[in-house]
C-alpha positions in Angstrom: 49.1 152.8 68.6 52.6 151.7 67.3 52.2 148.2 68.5 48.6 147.7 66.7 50.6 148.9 63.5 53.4 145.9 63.8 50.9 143.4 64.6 48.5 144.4 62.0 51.7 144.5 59.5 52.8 141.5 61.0 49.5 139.7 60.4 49.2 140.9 56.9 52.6 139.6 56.2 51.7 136.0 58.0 48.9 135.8 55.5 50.7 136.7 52.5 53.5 134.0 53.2 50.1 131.6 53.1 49.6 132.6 49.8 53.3 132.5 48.5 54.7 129.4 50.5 57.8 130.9 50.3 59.1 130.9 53.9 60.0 134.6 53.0 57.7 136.8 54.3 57.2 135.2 57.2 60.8 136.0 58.5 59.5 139.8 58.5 56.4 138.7 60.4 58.6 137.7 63.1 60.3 141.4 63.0 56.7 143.3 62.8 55.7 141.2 65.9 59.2 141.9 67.8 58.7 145.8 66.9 55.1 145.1 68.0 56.6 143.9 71.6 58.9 146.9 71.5 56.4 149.5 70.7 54.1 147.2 73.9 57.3 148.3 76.3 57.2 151.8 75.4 59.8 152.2 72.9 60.0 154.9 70.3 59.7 154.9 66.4 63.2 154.5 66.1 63.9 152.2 68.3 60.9 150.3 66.7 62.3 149.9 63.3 65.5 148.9 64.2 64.2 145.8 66.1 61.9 145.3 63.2 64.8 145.6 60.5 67.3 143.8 63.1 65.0 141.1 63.9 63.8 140.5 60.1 67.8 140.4 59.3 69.0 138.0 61.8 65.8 135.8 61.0 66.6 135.6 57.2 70.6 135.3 57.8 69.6 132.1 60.1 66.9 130.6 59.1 66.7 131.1 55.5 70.0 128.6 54.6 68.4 126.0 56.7 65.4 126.4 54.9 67.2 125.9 51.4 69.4 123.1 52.8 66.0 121.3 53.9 64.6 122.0 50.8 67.8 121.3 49.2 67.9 117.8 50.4 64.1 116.7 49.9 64.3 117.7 46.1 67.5 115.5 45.8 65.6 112.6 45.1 61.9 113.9 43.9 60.5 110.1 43.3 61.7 108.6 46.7 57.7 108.5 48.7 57.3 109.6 52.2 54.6 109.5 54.4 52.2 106.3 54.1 53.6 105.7 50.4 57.6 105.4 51.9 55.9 102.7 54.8 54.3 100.4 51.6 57.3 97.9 51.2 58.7 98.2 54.1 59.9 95.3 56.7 58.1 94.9 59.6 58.8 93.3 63.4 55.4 91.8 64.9 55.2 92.6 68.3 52.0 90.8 68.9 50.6 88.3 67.1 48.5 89.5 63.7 45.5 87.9 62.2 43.2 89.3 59.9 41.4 90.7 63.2 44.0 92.9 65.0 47.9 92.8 65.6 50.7 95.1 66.2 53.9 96.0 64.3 56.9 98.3 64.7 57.8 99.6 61.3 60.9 101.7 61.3 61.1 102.9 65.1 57.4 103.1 65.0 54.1 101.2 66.2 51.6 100.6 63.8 48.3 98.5 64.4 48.4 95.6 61.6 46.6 92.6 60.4 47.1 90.2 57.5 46.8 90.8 54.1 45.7 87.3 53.2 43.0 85.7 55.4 44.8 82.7 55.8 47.8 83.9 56.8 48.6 84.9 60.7 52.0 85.6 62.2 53.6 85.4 66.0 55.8 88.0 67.7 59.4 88.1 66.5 58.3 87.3 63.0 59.1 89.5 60.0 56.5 90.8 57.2 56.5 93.2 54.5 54.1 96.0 54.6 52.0 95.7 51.5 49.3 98.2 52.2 48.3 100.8 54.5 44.8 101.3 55.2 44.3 104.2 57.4 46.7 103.8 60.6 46.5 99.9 60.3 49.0 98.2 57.9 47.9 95.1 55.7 51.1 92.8 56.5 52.5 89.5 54.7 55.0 86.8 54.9 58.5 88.5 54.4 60.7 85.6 52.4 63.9 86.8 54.3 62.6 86.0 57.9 63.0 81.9 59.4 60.3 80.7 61.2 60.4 81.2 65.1 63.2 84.4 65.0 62.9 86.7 67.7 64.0 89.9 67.7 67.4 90.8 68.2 68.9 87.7 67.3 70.2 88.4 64.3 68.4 85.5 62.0 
């Protein structure tokens, strides 16, 4: 009976962090479910509440100043994009050639399917373009002014 208690608690304060977005009462989620494993191996009331207090402690002393610190560094610039919007302007490295059909692109560690932005316009591997669109996963590529024709990758140019 003691462990349906913690994990209905524990539920109810899972779907309460939903509605605050907090991070905060989740934390004492985690305790009501630990006190809900300890009731499950026959421990007593007690017992019980000090897991969920201990638990619910050591979870806010830990995680809660990596939370801020996360938080702390996203807000430190507000306007800087992420997500599609930080890939839009970015410089890419054709792995295979791109046309206004099909092509692939490594944009900052990772592989994107590409084709041109301009009709005319196709690029071989080792060439550098600039990301000007994203359209789904495929990115809408053109002619990067800083690349030389014929550079491969890793040689510097």
């Amino acid at each position: 009976m003691d462990a349906v208690f913690w994990v209905v608690l524990g539920v109810l304060l899972a779907v309460a962090e939903i509605f605050t977005t907090t991070l905060f009462l989740i934390m004492f989620a985690v305790g009501a479910f630990a006190a809900a494993g300890a009731a499950a191996l026959g421990a007593g009331t007690a017992v019980q509440a000090v897991v969920f207090t201990v638990v619910s402690a050591l979870t806010v002393a830990v995680a809660r100043p990596a939370i801020r610190r996360h938080a702390r560094s996203s807000s430190d610039d507000p306007g800087r994009p992420f997500g599609v919007e930080a890939i839009e302007g970015a410089t890419a490295l054709v792995l295979e050639p791109v046309d206004t059909d099909h092509g692939l692109v490594k944009i900052d560690g990772e592989l994107w399917s590409a084709r041109s932005y301009d009709a005319t316009q196709s690029f071989p591997a080792g060439r550098r373009v600039r990301v000007i669109k994203v359209q789904g996963a495929t990115a809408l590529v053109w002619d990067d002014d800083i690349s030389t024709p014929g550079e491969l990758p890793g040689t510097g140019g």
